[in-house]
Each structure stands twice: as C-alpha cells, then as structure tokens.
Rosetta silent file (secondary structure, phi, psi, omega in degrees, C-alpha in Angstrom):
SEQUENCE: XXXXXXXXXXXXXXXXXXXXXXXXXXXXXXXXXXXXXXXXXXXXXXXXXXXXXXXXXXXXXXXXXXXXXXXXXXXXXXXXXXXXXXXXXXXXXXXXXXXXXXXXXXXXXXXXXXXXXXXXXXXXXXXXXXXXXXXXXXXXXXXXXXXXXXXXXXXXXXXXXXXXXXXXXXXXXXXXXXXXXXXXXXXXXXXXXXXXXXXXXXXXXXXXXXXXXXXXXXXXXXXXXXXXXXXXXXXXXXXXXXXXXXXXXXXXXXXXXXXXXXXXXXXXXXX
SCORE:     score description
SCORE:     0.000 S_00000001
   1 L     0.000  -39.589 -178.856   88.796   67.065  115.416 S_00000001
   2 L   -41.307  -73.175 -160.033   92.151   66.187  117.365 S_00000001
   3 L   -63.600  -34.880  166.458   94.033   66.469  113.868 S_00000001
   4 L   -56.163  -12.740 -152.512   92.336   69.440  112.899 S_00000001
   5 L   -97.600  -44.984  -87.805   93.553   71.565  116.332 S_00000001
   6 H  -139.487  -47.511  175.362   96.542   69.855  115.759 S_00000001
   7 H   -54.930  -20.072 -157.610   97.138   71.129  111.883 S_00000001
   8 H   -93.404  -30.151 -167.647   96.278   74.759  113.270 S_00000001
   9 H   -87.154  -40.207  157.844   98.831   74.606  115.871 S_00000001
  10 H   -37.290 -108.869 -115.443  101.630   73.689  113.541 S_00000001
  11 H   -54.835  -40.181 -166.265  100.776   76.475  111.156 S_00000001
  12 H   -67.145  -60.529 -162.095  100.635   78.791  114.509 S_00000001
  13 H   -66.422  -57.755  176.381  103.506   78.048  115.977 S_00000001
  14 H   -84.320   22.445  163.986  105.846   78.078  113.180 S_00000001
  15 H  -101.603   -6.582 -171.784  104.603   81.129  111.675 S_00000001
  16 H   -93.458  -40.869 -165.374  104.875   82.853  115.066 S_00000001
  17 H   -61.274  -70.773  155.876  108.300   81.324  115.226 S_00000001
  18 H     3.401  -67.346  171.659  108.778   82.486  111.747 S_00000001
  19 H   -92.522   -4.949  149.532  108.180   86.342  112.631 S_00000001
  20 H   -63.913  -63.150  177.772  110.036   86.266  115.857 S_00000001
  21 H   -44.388  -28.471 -150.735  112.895   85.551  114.362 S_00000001
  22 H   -94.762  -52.111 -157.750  112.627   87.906  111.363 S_00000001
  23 H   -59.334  -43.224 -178.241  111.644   90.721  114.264 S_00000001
  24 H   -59.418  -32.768 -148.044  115.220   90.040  116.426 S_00000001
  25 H   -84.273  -33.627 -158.098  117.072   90.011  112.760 S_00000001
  26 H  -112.349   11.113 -173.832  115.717   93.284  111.947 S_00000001
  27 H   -51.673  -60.575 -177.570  115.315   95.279  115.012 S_00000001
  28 L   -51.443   -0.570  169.713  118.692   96.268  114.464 S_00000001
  29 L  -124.108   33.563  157.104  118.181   98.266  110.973 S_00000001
  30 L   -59.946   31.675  177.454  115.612  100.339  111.548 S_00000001
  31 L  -130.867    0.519  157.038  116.836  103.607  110.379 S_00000001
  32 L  -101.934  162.971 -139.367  117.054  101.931  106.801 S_00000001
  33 L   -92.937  116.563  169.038  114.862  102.262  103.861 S_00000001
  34 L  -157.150  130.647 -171.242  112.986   98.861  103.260 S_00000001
  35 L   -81.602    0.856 -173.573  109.980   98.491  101.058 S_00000001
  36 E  -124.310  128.435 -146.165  109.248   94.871  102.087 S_00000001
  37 E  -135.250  130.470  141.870  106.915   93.903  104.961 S_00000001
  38 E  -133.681  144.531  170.623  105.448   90.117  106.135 S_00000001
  39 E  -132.776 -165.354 -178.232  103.288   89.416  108.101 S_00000001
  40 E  -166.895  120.006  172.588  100.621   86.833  109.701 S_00000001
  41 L  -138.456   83.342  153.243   97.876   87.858  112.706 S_00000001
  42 L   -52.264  142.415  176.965   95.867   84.180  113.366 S_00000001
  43 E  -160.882  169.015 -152.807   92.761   84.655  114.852 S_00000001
  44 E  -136.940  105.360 -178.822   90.025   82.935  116.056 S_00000001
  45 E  -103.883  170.228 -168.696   86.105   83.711  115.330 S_00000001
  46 E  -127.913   93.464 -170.895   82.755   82.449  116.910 S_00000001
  47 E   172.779 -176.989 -164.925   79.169   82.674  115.876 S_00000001
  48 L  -114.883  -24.083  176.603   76.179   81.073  114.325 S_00000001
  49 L    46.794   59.639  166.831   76.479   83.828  110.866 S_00000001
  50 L    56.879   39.296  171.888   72.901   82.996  110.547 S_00000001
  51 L  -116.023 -148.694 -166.424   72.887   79.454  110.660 S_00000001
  52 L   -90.011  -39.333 -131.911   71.361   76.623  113.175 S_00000001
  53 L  -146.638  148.050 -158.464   75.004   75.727  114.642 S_00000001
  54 L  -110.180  109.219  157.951   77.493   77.857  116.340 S_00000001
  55 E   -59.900  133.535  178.998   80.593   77.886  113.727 S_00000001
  56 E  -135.142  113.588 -169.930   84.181   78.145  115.356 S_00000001
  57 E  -114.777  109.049  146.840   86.772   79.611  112.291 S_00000001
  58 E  -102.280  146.274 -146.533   90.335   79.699  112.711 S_00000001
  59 E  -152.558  110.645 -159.551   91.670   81.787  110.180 S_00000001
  60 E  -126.018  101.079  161.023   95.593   82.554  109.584 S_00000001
  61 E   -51.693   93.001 -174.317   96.340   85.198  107.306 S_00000001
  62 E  -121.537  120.149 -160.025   99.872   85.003  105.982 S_00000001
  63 E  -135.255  150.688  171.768  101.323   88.223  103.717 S_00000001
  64 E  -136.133  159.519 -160.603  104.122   89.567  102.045 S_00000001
  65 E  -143.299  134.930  151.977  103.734   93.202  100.862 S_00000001
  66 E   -83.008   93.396  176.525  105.611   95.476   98.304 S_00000001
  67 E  -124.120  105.929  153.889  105.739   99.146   98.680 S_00000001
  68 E  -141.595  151.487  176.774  107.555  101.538   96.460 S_00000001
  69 L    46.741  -91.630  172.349  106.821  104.905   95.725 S_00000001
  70 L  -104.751  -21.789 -157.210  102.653  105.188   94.764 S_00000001
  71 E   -94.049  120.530 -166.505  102.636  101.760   93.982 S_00000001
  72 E  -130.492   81.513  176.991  101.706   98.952   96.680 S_00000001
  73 E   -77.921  121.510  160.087  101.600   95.003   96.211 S_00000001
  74 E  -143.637  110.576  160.932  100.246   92.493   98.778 S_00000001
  75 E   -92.397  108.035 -168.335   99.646   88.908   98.461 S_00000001
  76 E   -86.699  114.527  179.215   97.860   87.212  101.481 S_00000001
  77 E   -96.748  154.447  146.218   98.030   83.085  101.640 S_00000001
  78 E  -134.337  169.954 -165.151   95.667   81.866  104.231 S_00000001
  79 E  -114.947  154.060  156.288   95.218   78.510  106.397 S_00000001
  80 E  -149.943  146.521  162.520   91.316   77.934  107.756 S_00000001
  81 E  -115.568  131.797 -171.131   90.221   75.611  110.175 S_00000001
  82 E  -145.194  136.418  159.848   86.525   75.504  110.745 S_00000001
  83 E  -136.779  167.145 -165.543   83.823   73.082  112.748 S_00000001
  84 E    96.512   17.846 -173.589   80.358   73.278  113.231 S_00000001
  85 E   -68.555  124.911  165.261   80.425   74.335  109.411 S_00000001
  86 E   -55.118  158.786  156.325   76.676   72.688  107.948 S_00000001
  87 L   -92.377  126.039  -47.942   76.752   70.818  105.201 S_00000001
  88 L   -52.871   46.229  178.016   77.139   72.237  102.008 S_00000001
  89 L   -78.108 -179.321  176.252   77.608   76.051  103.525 S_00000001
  90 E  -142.759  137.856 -170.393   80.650   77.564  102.128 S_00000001
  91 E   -90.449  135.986  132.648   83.489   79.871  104.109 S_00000001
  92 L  -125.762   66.285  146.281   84.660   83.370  102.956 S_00000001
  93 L   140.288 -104.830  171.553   87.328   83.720  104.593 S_00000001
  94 L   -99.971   18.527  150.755   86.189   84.211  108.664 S_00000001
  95 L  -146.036  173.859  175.428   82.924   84.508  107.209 S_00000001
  96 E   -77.787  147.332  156.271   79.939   82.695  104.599 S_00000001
  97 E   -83.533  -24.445  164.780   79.409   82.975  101.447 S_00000001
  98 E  -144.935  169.452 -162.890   76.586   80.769  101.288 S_00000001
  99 L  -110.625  154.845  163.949   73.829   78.945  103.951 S_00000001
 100 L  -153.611  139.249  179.987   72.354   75.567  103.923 S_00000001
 101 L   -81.225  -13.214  177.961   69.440   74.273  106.401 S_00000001
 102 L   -31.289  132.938  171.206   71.007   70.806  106.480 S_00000001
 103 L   -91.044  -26.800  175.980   71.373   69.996  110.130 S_00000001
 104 L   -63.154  133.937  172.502   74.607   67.927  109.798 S_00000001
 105 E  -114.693  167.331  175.113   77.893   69.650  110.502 S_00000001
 106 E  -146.488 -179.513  167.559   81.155   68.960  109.872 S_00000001
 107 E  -116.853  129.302  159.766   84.967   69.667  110.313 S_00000001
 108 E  -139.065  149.205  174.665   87.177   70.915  107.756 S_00000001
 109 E  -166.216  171.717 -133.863   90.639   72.502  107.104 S_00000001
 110 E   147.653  150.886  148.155   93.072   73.078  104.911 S_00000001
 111 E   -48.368  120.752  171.216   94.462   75.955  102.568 S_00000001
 112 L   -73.783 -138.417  171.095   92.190   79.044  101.889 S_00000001
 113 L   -93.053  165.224  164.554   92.074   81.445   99.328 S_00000001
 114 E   -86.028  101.035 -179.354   94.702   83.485   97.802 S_00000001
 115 E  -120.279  147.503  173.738   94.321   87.418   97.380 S_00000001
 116 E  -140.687  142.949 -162.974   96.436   89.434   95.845 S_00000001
 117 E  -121.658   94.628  175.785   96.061   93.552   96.197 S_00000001
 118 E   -89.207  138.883  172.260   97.401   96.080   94.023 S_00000001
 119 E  -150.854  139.232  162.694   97.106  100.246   95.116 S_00000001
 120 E  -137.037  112.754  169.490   98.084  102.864   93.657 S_00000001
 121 L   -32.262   72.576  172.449   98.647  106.239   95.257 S_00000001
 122 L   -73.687  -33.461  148.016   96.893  108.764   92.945 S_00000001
 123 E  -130.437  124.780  134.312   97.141  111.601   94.771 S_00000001
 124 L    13.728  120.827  156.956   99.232  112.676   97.718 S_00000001
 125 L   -58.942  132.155  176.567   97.117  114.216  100.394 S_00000001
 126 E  -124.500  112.249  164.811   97.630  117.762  101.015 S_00000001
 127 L    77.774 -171.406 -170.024   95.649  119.957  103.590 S_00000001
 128 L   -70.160   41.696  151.282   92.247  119.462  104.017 S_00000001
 129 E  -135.429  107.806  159.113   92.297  116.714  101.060 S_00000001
 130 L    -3.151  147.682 -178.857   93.002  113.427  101.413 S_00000001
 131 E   -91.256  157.270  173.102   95.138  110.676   99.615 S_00000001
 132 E  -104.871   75.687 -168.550   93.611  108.869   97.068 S_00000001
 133 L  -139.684  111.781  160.147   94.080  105.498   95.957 S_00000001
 134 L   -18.832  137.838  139.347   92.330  103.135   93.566 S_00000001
 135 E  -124.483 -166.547  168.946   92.844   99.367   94.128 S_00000001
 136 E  -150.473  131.858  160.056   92.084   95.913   92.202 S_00000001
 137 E  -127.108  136.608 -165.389   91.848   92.520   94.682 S_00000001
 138 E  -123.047  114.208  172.331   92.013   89.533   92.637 S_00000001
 139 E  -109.494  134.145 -170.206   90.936   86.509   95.113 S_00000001
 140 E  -105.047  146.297 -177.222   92.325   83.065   93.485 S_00000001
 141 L   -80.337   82.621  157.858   90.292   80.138   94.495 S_00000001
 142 L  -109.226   -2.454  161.523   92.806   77.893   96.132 S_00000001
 143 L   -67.849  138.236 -176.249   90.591   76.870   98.963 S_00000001
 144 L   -83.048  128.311  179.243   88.814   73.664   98.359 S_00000001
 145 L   -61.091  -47.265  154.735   85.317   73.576   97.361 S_00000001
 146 L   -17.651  -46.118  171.291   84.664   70.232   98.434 S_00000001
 147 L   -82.510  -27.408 -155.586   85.535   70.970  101.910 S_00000001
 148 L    65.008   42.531  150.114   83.666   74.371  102.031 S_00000001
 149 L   -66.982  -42.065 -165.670   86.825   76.119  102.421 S_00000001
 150 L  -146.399  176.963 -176.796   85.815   78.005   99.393 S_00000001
 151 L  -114.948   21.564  176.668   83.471   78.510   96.398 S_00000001
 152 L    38.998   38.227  170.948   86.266   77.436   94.246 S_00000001
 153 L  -153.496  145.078  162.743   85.985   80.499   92.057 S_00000001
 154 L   -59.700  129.093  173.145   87.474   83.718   91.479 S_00000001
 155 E  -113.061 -172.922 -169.660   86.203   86.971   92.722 S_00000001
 156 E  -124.105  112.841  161.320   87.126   90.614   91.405 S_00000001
 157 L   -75.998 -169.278   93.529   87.329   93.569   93.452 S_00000001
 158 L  -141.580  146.825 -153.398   87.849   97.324   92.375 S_00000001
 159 E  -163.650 -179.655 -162.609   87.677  100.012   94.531 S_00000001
 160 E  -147.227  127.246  135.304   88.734  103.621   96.156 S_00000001
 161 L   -88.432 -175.524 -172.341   90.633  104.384   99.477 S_00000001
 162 L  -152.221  137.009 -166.614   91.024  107.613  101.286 S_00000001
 163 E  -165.769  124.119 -154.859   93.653  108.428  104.117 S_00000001
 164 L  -143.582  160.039  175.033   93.773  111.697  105.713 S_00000001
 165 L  -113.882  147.851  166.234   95.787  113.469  108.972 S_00000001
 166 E  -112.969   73.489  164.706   94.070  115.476  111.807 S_00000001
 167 L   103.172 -134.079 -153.409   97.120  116.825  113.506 S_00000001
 168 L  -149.148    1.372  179.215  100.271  115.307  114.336 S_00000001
 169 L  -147.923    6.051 -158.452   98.617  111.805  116.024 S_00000001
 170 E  -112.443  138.405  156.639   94.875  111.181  114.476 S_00000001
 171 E  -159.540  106.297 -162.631   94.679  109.562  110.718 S_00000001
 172 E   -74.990  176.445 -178.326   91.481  109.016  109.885 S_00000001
 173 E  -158.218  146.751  172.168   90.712  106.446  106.798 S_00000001
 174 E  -154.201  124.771 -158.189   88.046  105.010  104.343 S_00000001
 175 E  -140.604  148.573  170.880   87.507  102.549  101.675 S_00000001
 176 E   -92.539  117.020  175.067   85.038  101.428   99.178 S_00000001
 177 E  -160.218  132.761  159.694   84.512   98.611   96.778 S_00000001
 178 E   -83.380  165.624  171.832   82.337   96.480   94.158 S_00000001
 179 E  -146.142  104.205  163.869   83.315   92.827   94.029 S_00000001
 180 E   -81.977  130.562  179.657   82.298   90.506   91.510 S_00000001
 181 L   -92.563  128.827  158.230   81.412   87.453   92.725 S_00000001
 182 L    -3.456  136.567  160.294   82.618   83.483   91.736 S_00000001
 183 L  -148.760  107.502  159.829   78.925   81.993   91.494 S_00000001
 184 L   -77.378  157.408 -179.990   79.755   78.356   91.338 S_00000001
 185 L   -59.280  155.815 -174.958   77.017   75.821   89.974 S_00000001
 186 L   113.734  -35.011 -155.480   74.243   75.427   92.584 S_00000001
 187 L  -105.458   94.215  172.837   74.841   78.681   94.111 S_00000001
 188 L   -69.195   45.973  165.249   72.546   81.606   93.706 S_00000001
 189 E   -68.843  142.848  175.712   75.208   84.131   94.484 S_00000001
 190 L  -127.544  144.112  164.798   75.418   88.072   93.820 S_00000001
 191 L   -52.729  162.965 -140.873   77.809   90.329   93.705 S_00000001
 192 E  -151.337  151.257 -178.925   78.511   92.707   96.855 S_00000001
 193 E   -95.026  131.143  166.381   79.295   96.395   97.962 S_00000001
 194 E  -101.679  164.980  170.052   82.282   96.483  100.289 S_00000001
 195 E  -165.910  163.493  173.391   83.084   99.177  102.867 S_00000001
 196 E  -178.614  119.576 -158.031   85.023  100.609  105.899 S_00000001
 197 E  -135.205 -179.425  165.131   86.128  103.729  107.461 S_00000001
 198 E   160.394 -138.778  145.642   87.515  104.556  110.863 S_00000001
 199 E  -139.646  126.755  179.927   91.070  105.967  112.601 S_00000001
 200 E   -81.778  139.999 -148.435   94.391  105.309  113.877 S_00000001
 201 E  -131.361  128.463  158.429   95.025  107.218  116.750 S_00000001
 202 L   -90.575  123.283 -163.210   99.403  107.385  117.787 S_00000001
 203 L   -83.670  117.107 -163.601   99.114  107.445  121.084 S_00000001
 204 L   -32.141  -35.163 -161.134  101.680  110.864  121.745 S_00000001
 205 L   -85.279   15.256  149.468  103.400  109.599  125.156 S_00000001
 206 L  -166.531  116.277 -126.043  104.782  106.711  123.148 S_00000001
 207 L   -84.545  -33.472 -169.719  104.962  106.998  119.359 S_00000001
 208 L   -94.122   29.229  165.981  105.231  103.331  119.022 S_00000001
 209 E  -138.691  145.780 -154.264  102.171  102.230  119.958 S_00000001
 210 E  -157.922  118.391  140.323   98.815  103.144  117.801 S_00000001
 211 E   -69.945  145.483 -176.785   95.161  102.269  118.556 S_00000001
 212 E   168.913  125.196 -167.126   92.638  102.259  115.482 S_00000001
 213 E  -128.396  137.345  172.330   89.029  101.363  115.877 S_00000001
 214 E  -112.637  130.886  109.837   86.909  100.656  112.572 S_00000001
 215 E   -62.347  122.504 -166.431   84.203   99.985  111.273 S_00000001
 216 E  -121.682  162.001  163.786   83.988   97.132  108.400 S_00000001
 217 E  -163.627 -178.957  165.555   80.877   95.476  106.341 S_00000001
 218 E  -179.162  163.838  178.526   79.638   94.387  103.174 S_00000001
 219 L   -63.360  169.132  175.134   76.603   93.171  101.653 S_00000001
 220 L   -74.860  137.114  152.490   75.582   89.611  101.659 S_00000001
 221 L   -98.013   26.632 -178.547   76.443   87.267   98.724 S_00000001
 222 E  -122.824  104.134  162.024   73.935   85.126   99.495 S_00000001
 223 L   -48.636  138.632 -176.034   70.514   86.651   99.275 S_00000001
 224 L   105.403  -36.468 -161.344   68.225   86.931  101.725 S_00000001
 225 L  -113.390  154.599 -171.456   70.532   86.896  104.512 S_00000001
 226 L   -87.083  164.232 -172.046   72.084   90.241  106.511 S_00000001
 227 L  -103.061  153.813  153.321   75.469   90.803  105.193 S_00000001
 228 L   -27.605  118.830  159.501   78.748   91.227  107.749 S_00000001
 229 E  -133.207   96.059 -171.811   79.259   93.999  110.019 S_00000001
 230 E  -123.476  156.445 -176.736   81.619   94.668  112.486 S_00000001
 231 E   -90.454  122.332  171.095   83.360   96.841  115.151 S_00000001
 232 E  -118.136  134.402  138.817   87.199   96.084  115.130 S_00000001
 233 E  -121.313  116.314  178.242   90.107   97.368  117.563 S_00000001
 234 E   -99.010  133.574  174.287   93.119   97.007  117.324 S_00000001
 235 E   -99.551  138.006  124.757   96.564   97.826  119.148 S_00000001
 236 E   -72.488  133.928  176.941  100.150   98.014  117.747 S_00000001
 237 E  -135.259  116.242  151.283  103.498   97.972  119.307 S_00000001
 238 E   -86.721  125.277 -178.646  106.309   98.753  116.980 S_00000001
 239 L   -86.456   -3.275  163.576  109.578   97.301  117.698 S_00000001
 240 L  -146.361  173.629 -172.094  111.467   99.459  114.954 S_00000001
 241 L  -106.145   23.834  166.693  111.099  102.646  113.498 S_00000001
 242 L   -91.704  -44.997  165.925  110.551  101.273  109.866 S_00000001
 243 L   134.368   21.179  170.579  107.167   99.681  111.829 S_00000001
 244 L   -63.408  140.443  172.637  108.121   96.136  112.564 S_00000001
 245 E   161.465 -158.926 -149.750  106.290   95.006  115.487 S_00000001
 246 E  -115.118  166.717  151.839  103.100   92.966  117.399 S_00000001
 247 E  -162.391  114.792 -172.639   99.351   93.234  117.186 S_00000001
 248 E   -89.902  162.745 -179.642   96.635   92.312  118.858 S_00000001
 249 E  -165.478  121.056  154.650   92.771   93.210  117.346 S_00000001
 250 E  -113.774  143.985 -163.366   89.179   91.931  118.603 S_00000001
 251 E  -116.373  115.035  165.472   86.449   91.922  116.450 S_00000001
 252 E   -81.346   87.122 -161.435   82.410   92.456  117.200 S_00000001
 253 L   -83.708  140.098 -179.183   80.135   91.474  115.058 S_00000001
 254 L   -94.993    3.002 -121.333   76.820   93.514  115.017 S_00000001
 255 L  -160.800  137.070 -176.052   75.330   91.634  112.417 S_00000001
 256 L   -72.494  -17.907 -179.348   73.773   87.884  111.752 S_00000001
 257 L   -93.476   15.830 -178.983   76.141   87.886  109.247 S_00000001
 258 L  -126.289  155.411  138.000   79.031   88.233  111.343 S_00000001
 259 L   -33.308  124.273 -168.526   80.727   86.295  113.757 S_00000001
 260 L   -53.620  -43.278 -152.026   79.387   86.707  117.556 S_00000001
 261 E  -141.573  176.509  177.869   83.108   87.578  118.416 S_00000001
 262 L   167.852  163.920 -141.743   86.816   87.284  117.460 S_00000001
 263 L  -160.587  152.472  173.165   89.953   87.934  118.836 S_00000001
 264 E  -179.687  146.035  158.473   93.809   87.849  116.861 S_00000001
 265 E  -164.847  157.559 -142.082   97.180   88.829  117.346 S_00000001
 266 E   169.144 -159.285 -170.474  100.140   88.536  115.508 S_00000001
 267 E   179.479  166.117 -176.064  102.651   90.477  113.810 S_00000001
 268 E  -127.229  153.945  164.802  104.977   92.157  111.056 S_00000001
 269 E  -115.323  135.464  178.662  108.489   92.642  109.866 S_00000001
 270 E  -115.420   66.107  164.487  109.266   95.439  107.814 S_00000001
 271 L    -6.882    0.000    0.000  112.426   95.044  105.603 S_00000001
C-alpha cells in the first residue's frame, strides 16, 4: 500500500512541479496568440459505486490540447491508483465498468487509459442560437486489464455539444453522446448514453476567476446496476489573459454508481 501512495505522490508532485513552472514561463506572454494548452487536475474519489467495500481512486488526468480555428484536439494520459477495488471489478476511469461479489479486495496502480478528443466547431453561435459542435472520443486501452485498471479494450464515442452566452458573464453549456463499449471476454457489457449540461458563471468584480456548476451522468455499462451521476463545482483563477491558471472542483455523487465524494485541483498553461 506504502508503494502505491508513494507512486501517486511522485506522479503528483512532479506534474504539479511540471505546471508551475510552465505557469511562471508564460505569465509573461499573455497578450499573445497560442493555440496550445496542458494541463493535469489529480483528484481523489471515495465510495462503495455499488459494491460491498468502500473504493478509494486516485485519478491524475494529464492533457495536452490543440485549438485552431473550428477544429480542437485533446489527448488525456492518465495515472490511477485504486484500493479496496474487489476482485475481478474493473475501473473506468474514477469510476466501474464492471462489479464482482467476490469479497477479496485488492490494491492496484499503474497507467490508465488513453483518450483522445477531436471537435469540431460547426456552427458559430449567434443570438439566441448556440454553437454547435460534433465530437469523436477514441479511448485506447492502455490501462492494464490484469490489474483492473481497465477492460483492456477500446471504446468509441460520438457525440454533440452546445455552448451558448446569457449576457456578458453567464455561458451556459451541454453535451451528448453514444459510446460503444470494449466488452472484453467474461464481461456482459453494453454500450452507454453519455450526458451533461450546466454553466460557467465569470464572476464580473474579477474577470479572472469563473465558477461553473454541472451536472454529469451516463448509463451503466454493466447491467443491472444505476449508472454515474453527479453534481460538480468548480472554481478557476486565471493567471494570464490567454487562460493559464489553477483549479480546484469537488464532485457529489447522487448515484450508487458514483463515488460518495471527490475533491481535485490542479491546473493549465495555455501557450
């Protein structure tokens, strides 16, 4: 267990180090045009997700992002540490993809999965209509199945956002998705509806900080079982005025299929 806490603390610290650094190099050019953003926001979930045994998932989300013009790339690596997992449940992501009744638990950690996220701006909001943009998330199964990091298969996403303004500090948002799911042997998995809407609110008496409360879910891929659903908030402080800067976000799960709780913060640099 020592070594696991001990792997997690690495990855934290020098990925933290990592984006400090990047934030002092680039404070100073914020008034130029840069299309290239990383980031990382570890965080740390809690809950039983409808099992026997109260799961504890740390789960460190590390991205580099692409933006030009309609067109939007992001590939996410992640680290997971997880114990109280049963044996032979399987993590997706901070939450399961599959159950087991087995009363033995275990510890595992290790590299997750890989997603990579293509969007493309089809239309430009204007007025009372919204922007519009198709995506595709392609998650590649580099977490190991063995461990129950993963289900060691690829899943497929495709999907629709929506991103709209209310004024000069409100911007409300919503997204959509099917996902086909991996269904390694053994595994009586099904594919799943994703969803999420909510708003970012700038707060006016200082432009660089933004609240934005959500709601996220999705069906179960396990049958039988409630799917995730949760209440997120989050806060932002930008440290430039390209949008480099901190975040903190706790997460509520409503749902057996959620996490009791969760908590993260972290940050971005914006090139």
């Amino acid at each position: 267990m020592r070594k696991t806490y001990r792997a997690f603390l690495f990855y934290l610290v020098i990925s933290n180090i990592f984006l400090s650094s990047l934030l002092f190099l680039t404070t100073a050019q914020a008034d130029a045009k840069h299309p290239l953003t990383v980031g990382s926001v570890p965080a740390w979930f809690s809950g039983n997700y409808g099992t026997a045994h109260t799961l504890n998932i740390f789960y460190v989300p590390t991205y580099i992002q692409y933006k030009k013009k309609r067109l939007k790339i992001k590939l996410t690596m992640t680290y997971e540490s997880v114990s109280g997992l049963p044996q032979g449940a399987i993590l997706a992501g901070s939450n399961l993809s599959s159950r087991t009744t087995q009363s033995q638990t275990r510890t595992a950690s290790g590299i997750g999965d890989t997603w990579l996220t293509v969007r493309y701006t089809a239309i430009h909001g204007k007025g009372v209509h919204p922007s519009i943009h198709p995506y595709l998330k392609v998650k590649f199964a580099t977490a190991s199945s063995t461990s129950g990091l993963g289900t060691g298969k690829n899943d497929y996403e495709l999907g629709v956002g929506f991103d709209d303004r209310i004024g000069d500090w409100t911007f409300p948002f919503a997204h959509i998705g099917y996902r086909f799911v991996g269904k390694p042997a053994g595994y009586a998995l099904q594919n799943i509806a994703t969803y999420d809407f909510g708003a970012s609110v700038v707060l006016p008496q200082s432009r660089s900080n933004i609240v934005t409360a959500m709601f996220s879910g999705s069906q179960s891929e396990e049958k039988g079982y409630a799917g995730p659903a949760d209440i997120i908030v989050a806060w932002n402080h930008n440290l430039t005025k390209t949008g480099s800067g901190i975040q903190v976000y706790f997460d509520k799960g409503l749902t057996h299929g959620s996490a009791n709780y969760g908590v993260g913060i972290g940050g971005q640099v914006v090139f």
